[in-house]
N, CA, C and O atoms as a Tinker XYZ file with bonds, in Angstrom:
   436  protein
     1  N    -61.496000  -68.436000   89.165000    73     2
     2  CA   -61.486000  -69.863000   89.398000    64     1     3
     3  C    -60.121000  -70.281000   89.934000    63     2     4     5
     4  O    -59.135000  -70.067000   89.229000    81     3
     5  N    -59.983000  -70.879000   91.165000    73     3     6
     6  CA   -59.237000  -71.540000   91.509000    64     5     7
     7  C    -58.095000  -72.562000   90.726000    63     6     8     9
     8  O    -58.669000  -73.115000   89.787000    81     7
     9  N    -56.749000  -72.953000   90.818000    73     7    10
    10  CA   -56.587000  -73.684000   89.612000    64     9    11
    11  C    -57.159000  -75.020000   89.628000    63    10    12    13
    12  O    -57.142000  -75.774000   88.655000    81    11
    13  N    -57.669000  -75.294000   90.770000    73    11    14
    14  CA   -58.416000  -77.093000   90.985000    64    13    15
    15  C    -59.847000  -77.000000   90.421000    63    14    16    17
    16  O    -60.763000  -77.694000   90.861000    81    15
    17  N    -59.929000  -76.493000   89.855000    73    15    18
    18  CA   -61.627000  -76.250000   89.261000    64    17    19
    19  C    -61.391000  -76.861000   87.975000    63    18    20    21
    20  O    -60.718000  -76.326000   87.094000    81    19
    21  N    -61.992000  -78.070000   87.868000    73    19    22
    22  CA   -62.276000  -78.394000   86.670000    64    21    23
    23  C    -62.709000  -77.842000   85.132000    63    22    24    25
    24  O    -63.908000  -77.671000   84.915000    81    23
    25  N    -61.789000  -77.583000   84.139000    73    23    26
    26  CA   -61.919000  -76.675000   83.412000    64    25    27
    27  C    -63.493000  -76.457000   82.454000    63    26    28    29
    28  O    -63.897000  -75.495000   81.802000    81    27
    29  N    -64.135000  -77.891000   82.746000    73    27    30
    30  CA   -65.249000  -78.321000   81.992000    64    29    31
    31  C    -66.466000  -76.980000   82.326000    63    30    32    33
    32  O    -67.392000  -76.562000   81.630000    81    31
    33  N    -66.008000  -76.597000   83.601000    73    31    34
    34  CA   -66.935000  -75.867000   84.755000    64    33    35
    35  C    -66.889000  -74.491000   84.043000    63    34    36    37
    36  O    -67.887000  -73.987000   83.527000    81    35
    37  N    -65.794000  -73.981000   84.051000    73    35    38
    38  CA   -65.058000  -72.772000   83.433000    64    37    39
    39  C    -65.600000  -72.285000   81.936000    63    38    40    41
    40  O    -66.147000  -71.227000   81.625000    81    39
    41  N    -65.227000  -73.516000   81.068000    73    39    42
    42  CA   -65.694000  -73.232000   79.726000    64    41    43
    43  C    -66.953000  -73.459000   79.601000    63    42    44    45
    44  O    -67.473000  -72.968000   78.599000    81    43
    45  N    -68.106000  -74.496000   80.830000    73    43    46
    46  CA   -69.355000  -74.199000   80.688000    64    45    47
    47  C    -70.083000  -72.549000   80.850000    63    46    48    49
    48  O    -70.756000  -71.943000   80.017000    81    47
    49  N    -69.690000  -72.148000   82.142000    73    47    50
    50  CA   -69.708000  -70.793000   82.562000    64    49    51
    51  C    -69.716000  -69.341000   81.608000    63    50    52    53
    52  O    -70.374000  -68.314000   81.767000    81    51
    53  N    -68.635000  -69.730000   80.484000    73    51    54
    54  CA   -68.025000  -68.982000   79.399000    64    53    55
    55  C    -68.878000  -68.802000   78.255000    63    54    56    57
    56  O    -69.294000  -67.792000   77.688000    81    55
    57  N    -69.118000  -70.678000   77.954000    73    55    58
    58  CA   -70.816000  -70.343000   77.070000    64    57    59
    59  C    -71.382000  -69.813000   77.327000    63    58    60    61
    60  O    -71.630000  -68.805000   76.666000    81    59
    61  N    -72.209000  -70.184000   78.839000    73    59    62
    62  CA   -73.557000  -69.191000   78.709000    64    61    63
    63  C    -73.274000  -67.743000   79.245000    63    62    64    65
    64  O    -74.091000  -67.229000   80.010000    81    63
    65  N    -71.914000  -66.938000   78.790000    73    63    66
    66  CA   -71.931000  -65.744000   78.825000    64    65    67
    67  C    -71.269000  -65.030000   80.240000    63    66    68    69
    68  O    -71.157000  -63.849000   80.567000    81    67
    69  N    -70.963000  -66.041000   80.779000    73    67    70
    70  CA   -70.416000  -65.606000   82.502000    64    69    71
    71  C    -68.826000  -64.709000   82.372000    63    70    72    73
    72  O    -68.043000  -64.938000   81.451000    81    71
    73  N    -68.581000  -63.780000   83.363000    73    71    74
    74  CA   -67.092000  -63.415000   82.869000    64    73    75
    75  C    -66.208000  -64.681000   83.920000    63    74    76    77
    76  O    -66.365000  -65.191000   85.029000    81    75
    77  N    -65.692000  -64.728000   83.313000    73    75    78
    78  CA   -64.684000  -66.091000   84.296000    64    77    79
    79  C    -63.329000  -65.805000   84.215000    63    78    80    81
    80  O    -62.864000  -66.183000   83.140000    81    79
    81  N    -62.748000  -65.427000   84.745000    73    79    82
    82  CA   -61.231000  -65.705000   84.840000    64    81    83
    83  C    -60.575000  -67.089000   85.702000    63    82    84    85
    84  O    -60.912000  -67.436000   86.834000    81    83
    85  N    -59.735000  -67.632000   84.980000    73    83    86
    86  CA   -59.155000  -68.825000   86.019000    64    85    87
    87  C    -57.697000  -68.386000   86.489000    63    86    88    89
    88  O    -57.163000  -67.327000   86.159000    81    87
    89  N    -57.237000  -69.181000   87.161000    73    87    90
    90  CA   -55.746000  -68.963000   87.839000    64    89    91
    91  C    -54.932000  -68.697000   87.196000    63    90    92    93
    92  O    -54.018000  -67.901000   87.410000    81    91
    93  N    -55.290000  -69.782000   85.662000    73    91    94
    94  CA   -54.123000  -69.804000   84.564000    64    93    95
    95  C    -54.260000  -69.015000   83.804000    63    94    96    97
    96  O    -53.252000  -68.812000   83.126000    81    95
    97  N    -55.547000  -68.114000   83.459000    73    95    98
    98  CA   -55.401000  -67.271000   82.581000    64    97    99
    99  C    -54.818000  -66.083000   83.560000    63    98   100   101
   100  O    -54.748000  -65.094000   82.831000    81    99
   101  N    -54.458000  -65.801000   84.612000    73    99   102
   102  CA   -54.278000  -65.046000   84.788000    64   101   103
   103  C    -52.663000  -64.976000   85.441000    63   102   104   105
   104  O    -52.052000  -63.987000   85.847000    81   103
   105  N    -52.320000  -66.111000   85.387000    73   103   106
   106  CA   -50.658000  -66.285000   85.320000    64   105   107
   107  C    -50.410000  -66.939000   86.715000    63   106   108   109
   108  O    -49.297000  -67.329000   87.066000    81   107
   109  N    -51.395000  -67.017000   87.388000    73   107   110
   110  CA   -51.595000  -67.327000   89.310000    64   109   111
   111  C    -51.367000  -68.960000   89.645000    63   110   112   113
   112  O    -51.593000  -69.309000   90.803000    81   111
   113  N    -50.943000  -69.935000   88.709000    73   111   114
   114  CA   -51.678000  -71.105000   89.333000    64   113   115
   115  C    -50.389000  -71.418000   90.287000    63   114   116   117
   116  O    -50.396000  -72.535000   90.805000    81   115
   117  N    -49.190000  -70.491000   90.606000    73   115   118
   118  CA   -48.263000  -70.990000   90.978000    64   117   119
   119  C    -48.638000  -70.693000   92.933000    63   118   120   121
   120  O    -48.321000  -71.275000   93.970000    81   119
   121  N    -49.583000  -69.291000   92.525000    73   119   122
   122  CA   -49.442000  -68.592000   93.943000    64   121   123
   123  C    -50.103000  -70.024000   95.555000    63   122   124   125
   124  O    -50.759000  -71.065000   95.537000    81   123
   125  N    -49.610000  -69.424000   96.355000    73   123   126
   126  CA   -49.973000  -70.137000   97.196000    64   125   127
   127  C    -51.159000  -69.421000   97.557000    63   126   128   129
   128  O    -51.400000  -68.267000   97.200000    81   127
   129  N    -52.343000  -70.575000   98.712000    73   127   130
   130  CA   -53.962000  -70.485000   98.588000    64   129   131
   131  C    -53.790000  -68.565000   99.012000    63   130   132   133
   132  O    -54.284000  -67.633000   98.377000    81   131
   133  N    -52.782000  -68.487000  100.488000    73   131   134
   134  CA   -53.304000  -67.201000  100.974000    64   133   135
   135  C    -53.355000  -65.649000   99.804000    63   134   136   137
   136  O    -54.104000  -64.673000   99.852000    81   135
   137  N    -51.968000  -66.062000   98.613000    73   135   138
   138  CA   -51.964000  -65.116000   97.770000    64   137   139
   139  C    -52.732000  -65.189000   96.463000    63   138   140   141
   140  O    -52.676000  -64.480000   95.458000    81   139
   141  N    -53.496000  -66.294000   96.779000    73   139   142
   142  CA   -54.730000  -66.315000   95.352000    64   141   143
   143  C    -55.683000  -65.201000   95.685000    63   142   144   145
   144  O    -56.009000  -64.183000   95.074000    81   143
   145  N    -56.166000  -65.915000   97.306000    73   143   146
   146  CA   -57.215000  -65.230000   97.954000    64   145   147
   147  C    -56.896000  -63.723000   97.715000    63   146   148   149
   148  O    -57.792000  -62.955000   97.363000    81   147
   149  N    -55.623000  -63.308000   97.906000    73   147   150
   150  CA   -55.503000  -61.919000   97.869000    64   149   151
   151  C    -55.766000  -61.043000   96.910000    63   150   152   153
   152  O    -56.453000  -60.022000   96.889000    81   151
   153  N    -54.861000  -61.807000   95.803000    73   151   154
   154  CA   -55.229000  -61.550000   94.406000    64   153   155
   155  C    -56.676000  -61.118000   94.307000    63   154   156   157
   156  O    -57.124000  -59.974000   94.379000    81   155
   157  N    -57.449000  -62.496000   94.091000    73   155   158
   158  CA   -59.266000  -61.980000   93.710000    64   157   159
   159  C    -59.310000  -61.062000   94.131000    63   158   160   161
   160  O    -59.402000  -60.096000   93.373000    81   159
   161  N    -59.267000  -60.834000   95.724000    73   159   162
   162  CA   -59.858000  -59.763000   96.456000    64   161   163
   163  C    -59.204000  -58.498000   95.459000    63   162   164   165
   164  O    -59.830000  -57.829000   94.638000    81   163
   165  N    -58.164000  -58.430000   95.707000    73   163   166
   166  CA   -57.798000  -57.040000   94.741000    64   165   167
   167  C    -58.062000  -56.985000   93.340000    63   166   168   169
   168  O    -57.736000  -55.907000   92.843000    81   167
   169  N    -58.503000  -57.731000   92.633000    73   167   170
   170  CA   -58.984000  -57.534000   91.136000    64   169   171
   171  C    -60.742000  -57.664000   91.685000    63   170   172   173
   172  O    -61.490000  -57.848000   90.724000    81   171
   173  N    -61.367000  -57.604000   92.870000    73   171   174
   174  CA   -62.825000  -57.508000   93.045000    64   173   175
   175  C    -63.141000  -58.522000   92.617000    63   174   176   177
   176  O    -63.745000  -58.248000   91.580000    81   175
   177  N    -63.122000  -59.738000   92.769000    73   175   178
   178  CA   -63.568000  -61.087000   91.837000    64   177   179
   179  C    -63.916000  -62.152000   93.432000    63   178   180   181
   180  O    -63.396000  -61.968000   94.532000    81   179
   181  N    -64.418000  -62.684000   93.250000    73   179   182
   182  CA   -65.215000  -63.868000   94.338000    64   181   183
   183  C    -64.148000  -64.946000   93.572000    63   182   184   185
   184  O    -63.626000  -64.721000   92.480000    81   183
   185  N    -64.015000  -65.736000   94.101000    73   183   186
   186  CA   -62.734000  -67.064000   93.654000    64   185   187
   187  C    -63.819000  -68.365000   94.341000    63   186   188   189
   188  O    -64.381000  -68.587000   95.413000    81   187
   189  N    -63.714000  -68.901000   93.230000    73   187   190
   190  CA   -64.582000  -70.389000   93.247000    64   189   191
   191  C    -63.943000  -71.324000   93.279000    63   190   192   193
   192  O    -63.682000  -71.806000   92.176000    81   191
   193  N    -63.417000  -71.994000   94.445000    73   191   194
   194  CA   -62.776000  -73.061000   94.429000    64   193   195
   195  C    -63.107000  -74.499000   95.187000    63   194   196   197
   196  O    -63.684000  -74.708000   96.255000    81   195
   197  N    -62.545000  -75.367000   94.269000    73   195   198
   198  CA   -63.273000  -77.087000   94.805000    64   197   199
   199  C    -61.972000  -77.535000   96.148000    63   198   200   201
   200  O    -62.247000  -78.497000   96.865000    81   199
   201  N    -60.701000  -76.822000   96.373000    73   199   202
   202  CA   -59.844000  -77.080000   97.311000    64   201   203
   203  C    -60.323000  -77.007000   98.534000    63   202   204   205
   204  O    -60.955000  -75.960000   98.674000    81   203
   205  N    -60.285000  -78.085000  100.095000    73   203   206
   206  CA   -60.113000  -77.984000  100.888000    64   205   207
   207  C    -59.168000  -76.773000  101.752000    63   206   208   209
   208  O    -59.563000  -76.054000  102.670000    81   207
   209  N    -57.848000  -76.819000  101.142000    73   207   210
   210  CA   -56.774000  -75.881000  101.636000    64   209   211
   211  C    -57.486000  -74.426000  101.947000    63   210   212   213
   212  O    -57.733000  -73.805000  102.980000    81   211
   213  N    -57.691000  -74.193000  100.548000    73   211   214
   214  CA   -58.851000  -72.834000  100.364000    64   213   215
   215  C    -59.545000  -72.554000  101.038000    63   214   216   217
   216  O    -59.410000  -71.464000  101.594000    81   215
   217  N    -60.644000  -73.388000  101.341000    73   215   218
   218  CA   -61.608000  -73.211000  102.221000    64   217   219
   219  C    -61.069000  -72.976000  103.692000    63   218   220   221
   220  O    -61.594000  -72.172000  104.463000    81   219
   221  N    -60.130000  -73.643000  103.959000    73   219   222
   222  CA   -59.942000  -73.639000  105.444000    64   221   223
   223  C    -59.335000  -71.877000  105.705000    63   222   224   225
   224  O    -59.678000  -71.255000  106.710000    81   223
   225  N    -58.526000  -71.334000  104.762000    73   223   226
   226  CA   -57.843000  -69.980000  104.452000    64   225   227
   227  C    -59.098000  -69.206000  104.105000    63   226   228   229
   228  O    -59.148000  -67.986000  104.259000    81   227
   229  N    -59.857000  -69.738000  103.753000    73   227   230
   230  CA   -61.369000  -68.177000  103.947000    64   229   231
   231  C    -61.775000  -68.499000  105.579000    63   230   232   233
   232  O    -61.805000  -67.708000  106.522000    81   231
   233  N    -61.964000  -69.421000  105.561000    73   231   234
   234  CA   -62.486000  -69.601000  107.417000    64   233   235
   235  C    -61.589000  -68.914000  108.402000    63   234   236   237
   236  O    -62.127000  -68.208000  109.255000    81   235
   237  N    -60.516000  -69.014000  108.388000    73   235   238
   238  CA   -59.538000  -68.338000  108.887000    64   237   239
   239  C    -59.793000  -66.974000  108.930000    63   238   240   241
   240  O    -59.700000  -66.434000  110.032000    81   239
   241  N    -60.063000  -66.374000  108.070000    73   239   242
   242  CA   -59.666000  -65.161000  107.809000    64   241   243
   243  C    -61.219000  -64.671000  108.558000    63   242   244   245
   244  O    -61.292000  -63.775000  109.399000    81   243
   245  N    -62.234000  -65.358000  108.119000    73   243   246
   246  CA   -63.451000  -64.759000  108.202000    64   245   247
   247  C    -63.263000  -64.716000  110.630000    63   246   248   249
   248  O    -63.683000  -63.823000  111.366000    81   247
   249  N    -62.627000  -65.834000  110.989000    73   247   250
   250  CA   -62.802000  -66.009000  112.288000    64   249   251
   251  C    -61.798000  -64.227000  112.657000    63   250   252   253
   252  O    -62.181000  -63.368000  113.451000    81   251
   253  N    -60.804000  -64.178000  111.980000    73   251   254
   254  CA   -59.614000  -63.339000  112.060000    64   253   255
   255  C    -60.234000  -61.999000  111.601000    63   254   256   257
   256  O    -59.513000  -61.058000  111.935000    81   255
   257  N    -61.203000  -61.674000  111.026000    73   255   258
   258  CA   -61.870000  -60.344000  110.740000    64   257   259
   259  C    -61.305000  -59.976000  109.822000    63   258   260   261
   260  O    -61.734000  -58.867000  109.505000    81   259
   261  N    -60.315000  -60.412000  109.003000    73   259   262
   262  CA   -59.308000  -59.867000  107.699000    64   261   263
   263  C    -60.324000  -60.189000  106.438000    63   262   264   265
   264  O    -60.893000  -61.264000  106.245000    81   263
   265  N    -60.449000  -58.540000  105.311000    73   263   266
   266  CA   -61.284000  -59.126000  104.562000    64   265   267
   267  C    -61.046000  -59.723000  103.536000    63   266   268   269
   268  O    -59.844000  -59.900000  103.337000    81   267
   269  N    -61.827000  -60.172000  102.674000    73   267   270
   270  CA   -61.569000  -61.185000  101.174000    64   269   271
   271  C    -62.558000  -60.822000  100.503000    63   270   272   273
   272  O    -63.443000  -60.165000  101.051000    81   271
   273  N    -62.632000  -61.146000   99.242000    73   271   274
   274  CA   -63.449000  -61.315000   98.092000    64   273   275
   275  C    -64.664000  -61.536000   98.385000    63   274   276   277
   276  O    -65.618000  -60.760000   98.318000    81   275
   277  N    -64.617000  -62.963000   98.821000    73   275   278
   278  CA   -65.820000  -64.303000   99.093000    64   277   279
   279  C    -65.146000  -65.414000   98.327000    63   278   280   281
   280  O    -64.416000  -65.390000   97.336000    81   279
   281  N    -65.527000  -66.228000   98.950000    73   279   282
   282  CA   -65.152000  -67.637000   98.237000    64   281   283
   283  C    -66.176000  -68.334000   98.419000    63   282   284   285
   284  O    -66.814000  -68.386000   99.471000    81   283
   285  N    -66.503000  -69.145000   97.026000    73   283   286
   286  CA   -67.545000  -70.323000   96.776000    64   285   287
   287  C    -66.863000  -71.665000   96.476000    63   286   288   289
   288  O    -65.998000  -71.954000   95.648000    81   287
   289  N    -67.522000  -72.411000   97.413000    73   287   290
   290  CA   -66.642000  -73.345000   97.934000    64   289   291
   291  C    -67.873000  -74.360000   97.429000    63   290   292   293
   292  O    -69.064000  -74.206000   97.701000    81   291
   293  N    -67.092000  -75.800000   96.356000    73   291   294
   294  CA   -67.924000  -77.262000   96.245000    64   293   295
   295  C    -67.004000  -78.029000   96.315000    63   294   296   297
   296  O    -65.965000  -77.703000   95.741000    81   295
   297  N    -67.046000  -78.968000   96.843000    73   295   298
   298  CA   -66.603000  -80.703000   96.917000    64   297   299
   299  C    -66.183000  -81.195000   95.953000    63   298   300   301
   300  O    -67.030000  -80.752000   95.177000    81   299
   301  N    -65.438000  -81.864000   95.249000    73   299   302
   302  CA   -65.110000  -82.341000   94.126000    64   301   303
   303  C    -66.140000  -83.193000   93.833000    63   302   304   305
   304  O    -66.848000  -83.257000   92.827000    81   303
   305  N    -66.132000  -83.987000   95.070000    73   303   306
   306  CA   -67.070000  -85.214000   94.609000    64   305   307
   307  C    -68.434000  -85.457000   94.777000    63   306   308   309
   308  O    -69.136000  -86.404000   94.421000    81   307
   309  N    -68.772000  -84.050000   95.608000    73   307   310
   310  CA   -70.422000  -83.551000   95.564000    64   309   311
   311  C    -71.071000  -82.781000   94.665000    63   310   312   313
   312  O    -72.054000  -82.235000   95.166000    81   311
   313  N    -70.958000  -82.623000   93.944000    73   311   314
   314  CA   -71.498000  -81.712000   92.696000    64   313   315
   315  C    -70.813000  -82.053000   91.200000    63   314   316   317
   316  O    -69.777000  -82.511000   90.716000    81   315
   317  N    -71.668000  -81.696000   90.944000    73   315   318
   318  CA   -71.489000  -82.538000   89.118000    64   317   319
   319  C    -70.807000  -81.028000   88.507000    63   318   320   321
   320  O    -70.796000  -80.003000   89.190000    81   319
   321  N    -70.393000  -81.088000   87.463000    73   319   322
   322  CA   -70.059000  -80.404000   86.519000    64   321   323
   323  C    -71.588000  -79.390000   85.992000    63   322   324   325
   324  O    -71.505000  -78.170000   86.138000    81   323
   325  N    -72.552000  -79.831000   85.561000    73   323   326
   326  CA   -73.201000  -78.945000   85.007000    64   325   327
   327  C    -74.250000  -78.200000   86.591000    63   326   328   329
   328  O    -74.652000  -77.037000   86.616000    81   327
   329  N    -74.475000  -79.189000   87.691000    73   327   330
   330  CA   -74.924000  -78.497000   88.970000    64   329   331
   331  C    -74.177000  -77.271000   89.373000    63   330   332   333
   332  O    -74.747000  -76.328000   89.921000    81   331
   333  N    -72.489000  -77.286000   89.014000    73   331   334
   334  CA   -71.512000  -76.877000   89.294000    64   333   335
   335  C    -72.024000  -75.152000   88.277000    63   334   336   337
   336  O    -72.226000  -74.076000   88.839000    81   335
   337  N    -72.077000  -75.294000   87.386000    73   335   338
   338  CA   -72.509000  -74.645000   86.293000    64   337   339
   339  C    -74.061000  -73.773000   86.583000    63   338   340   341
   340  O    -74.046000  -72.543000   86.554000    81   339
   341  N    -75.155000  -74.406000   86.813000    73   339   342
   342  CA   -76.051000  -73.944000   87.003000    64   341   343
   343  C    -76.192000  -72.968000   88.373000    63   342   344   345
   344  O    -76.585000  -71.802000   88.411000    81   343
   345  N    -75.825000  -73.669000   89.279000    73   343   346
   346  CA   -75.371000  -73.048000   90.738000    64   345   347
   347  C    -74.865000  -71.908000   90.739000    63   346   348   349
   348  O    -75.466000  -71.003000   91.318000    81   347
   349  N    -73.658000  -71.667000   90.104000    73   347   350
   350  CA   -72.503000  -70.059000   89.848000    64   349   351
   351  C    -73.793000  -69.121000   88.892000    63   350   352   353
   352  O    -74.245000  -68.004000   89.142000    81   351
   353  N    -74.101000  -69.964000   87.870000    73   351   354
   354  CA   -75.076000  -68.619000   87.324000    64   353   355
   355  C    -76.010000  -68.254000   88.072000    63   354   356   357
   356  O    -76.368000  -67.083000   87.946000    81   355
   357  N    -76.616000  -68.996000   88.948000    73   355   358
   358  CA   -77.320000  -68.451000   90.072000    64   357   359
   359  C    -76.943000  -67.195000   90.764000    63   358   360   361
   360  O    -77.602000  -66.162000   90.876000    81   359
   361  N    -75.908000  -67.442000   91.149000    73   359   362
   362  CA   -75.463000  -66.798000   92.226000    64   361   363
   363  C    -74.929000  -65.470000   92.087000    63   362   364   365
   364  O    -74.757000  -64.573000   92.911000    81   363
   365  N    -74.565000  -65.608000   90.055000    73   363   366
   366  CA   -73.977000  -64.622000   89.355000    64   365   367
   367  C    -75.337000  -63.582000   89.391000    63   366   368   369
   368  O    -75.343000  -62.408000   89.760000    81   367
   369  N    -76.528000  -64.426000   88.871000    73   367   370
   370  CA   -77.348000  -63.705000   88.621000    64   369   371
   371  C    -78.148000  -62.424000   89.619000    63   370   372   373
   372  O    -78.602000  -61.310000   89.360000    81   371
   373  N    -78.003000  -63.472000   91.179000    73   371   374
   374  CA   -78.669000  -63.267000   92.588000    64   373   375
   375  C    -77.437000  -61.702000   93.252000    63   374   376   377
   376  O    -77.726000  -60.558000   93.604000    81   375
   377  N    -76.573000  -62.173000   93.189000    73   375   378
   378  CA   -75.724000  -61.603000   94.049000    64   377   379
   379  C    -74.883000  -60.259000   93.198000    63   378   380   381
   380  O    -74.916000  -60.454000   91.983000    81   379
   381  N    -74.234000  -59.108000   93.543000    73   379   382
   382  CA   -73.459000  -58.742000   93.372000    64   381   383
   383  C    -72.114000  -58.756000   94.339000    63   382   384   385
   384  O    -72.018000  -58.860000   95.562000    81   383
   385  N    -71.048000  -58.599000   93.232000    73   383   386
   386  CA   -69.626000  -59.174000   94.629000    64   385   387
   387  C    -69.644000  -58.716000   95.771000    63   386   388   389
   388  O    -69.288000  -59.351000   96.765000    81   387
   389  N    -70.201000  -57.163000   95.769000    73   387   390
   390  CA   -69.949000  -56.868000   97.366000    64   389   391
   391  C    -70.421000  -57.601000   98.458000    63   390   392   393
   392  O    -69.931000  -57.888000   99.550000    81   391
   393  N    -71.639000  -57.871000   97.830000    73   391   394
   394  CA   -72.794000  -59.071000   98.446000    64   393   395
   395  C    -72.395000  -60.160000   99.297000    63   394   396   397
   396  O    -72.998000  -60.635000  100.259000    81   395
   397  N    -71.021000  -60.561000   98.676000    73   395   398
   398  CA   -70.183000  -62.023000   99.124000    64   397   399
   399  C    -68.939000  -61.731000   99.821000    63   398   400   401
   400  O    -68.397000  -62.780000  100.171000    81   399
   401  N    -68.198000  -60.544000  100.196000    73   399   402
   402  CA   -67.443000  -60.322000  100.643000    64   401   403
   403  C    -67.540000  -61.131000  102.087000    63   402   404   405
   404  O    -68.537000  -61.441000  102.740000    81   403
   405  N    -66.334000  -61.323000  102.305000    73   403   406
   406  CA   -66.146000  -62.085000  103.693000    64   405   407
   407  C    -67.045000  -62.949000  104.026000    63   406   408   409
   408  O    -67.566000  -62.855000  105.137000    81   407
   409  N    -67.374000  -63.859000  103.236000    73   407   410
   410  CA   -68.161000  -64.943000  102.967000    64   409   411
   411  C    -67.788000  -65.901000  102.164000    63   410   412   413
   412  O    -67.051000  -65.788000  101.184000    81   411
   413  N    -68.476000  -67.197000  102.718000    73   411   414
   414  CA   -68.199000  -68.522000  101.794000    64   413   415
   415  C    -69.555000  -69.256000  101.893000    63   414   416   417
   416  O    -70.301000  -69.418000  102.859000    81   415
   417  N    -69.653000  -69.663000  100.571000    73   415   418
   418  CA   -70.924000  -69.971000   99.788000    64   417   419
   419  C    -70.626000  -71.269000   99.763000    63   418   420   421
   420  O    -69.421000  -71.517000   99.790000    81   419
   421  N    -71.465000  -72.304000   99.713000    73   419   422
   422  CA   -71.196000  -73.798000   99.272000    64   421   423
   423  C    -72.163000  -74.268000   98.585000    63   422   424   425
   424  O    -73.324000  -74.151000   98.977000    81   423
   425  N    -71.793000  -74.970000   97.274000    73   423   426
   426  CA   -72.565000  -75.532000   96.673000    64   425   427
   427  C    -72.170000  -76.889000   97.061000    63   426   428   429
   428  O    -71.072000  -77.136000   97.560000    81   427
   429  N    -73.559000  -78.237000   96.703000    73   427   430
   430  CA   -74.696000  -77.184000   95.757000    64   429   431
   431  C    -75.076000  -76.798000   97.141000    63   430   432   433
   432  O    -74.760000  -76.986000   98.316000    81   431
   433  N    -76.310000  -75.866000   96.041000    73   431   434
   434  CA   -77.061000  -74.650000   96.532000    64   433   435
   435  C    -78.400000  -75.914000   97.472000    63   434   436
   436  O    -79.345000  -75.449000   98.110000    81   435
C-alpha cells in the first residue's frame, strides 16, 4: 500500500485475511513515487495506490518498456472504503502477481 491509502482500506483488507504490507510498515513512506515502485517490484508485491503522481510513474514506465510490479490505481474520491476493500479481494482472489506485472488496474472494478 502506498502511503496515501487510507488506512481504513488496509486494516479492512487485514480482517478478512489479505497479506498487506503498507509503506509505513515497511519503513518506505519517505521514498519518492519512482523508489516505492521499485521497492514492490523487488519484494514481488503489486502496490495499490490512490496517488495521481503514482499513476502517472507506472504509465511512464509501462510506455518506456521498464518493468514493475503492477500498480492498482483508485481515485480518492471515486471509490468508497469498503468498494475499495471488496475490489482488492477480488483481484487478490482472481489474479496472481505475475498476472499484473507491467500493468495498472483501476478501480472500481
Amino acid at each position: 500500500m502506498d502511503v496515501n491509502v487510507r488506512r481504513a482500506i488496509s486494516d479492512g483488507l487485514r480482517r478478512a485475511g489479505e497479506d498487506v504490507l503498507t509503506a509505513q510498515d515497511d519503513g518506505s513512506t519517505q521514498l519518492p513515487d519512482p523508489e516505492l515502485l521499485d521497492r514492490a517490484t523487488k519484494l514481488g508485491r503489486v502496490l495499490f495506490s490512490q496517488d495521481d503522481d503514482l499513476l502517472r510513474e507506472a504509465t511512464e514506465r509501462q510506455e518506456l518498456g521498464v518493468r514493475f510490479s503492477g500498480v492498482i490505481y483508485a481515485h480518492q474520491l471515486r471509490i468508497t472504503v469498503g468498494q475499495a476493500i471488496r475490489d482488492l479481494q477480488l483481484i487478490a482472489e482472481v489474479y496472481e502477481p505475475e498476472d499484473i506485472v507491467n500493468r495498472v488496474e483501476y478501480l472500481p472494478l
